[in-house]
N, C-alpha and C positions, 0 to 999 in steps of 0.2 A: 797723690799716688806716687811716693816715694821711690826709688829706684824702678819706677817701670812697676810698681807694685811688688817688689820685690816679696819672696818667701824662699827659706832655704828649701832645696830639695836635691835628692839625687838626680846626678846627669842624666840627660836621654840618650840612648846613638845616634848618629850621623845621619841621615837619609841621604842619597845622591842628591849633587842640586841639581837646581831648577835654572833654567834659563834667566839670564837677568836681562829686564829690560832697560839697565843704567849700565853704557859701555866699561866695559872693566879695564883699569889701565894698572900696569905695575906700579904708579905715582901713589903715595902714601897721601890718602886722608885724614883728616882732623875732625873731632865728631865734640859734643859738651852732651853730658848723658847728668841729668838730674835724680836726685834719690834725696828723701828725706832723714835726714840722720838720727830722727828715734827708730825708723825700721833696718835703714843698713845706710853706715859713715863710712868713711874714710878709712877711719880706723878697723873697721870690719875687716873690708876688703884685704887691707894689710896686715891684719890676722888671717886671712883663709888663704891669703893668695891670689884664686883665680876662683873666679863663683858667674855663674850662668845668670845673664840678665833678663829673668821670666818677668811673667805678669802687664809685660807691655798691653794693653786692647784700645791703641790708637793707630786706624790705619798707614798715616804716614811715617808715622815713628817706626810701625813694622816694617815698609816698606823699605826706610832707610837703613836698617838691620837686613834685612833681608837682600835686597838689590846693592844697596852700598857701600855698605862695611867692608873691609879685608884686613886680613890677619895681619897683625901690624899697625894698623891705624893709631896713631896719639889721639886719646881719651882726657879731655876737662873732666877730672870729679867733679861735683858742684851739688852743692849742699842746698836744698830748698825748703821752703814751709819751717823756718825757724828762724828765732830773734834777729840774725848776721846771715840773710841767705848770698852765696859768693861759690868761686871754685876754690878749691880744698884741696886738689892731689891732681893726680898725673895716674893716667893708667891705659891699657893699651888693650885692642881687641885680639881676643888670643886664641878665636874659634870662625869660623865660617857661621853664617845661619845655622837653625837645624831648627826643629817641633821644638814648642814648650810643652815642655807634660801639663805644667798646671792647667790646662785647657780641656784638656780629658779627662780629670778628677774633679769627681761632683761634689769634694767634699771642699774641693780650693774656694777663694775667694772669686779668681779670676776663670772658674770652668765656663765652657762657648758647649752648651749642648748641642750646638748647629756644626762643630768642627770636630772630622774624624781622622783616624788617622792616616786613612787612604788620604784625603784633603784635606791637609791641616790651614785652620787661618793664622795660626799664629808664633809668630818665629821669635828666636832668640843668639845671643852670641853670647860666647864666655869674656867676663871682661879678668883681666890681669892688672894687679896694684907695680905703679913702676914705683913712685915715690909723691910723700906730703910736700904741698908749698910749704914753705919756710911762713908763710903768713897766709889769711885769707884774701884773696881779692876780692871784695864786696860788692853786689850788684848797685849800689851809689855810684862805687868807681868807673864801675865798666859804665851806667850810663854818664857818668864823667866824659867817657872818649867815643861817645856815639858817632862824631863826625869822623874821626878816626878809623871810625871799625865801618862806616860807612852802612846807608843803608839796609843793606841787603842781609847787616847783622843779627839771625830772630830772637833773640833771646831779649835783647829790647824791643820789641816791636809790639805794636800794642797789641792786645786781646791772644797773643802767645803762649800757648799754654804747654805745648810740645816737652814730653820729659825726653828727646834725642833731638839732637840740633844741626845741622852741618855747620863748621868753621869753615876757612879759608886761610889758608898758607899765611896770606898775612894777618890776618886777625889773631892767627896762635899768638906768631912772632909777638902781635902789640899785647895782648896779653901776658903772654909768659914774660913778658918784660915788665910789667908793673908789679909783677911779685916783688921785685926791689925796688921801693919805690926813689 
């Protein structure tokens, strides 16, 4: 389910938020958001710009879009389900939560006939293209430095299926530093 199941669509509006159950702090988060690059790359993104990350329908991945994101956060691109899966770009969250439409269209892939819009299940955030790594970091590499990135890193961890991930301040850092190797 590439980008969260990505499909292009027009934006939705805003709704007021919702109370977060994850303390909000002004400290800037690191998130690694996976997308399969025959539905939407890298290269997209940095063609459109800034495109609304729909079609997620994994509660915790919602959750983490929805409770934990903030405008601002650095974004891992990372390419999955193809030859060299690896992160690919740098991009940043450029929206609060808000409804996915495609939840409410019966003609989407991703329509919840159970979610309305008085009570939507399913949230999303705008992501923003900052820039391509110079090279791909390949998921070999990264588990290369699993003792490095320490446990608690899930994108190795086994039966991990999550297309949104939380990083850790250091874990960018050792990342973003293995683009040169």
């Amino acid at each position: 389910m590439g980008c969260g199941g990505r499909r292009h669509l027009h934006r939705t509006r805003h709704l007021p938020e919702r109370r977060h159950r994850f303390r909000m702090t002004a400290r800037k988060r690191y998130w690694l958001m996976k997308s399969e690059p025959d539905t939407f790359s890298i290269d997209d993104l940095e063609r459109v710009g800034t495109e609304p990350w729909n079609g997620v329908r994994n509660y915790q991945a919602r959750n983490f879009m929805r409770d934990g994101m903030q405008v601002g956060d650095g974004v891992f691109f990372y390419h999955s389900n193809c030859k060299v899966p690896g992160i690919v770009g740098i991009a940043k969250v450029a929206s609060a939560a808000y409804p996915d439409d495609t939840q409410f269209d019966p003609s989407s892939d991703y329509h919840d006939p159970k979610s309305t819009r008085e009570d939507p299940r399913w949230m999303l955030v705008d992501v923003a293209f900052e820039r391509k790594l110079a090279r791909t970091i390949s998921l070999d590499e990264i588990k290369q430095q699993a003792d490095a990135l320490g446990e608690g890193f899930a994108l190795i961890a086994r039966g991990n299926r999550l297309s949104i991930l939380p990083v850790t301040a250091a874990q960018w850092k050792l990342l973003l530093a293995m683009e040169t190797p």
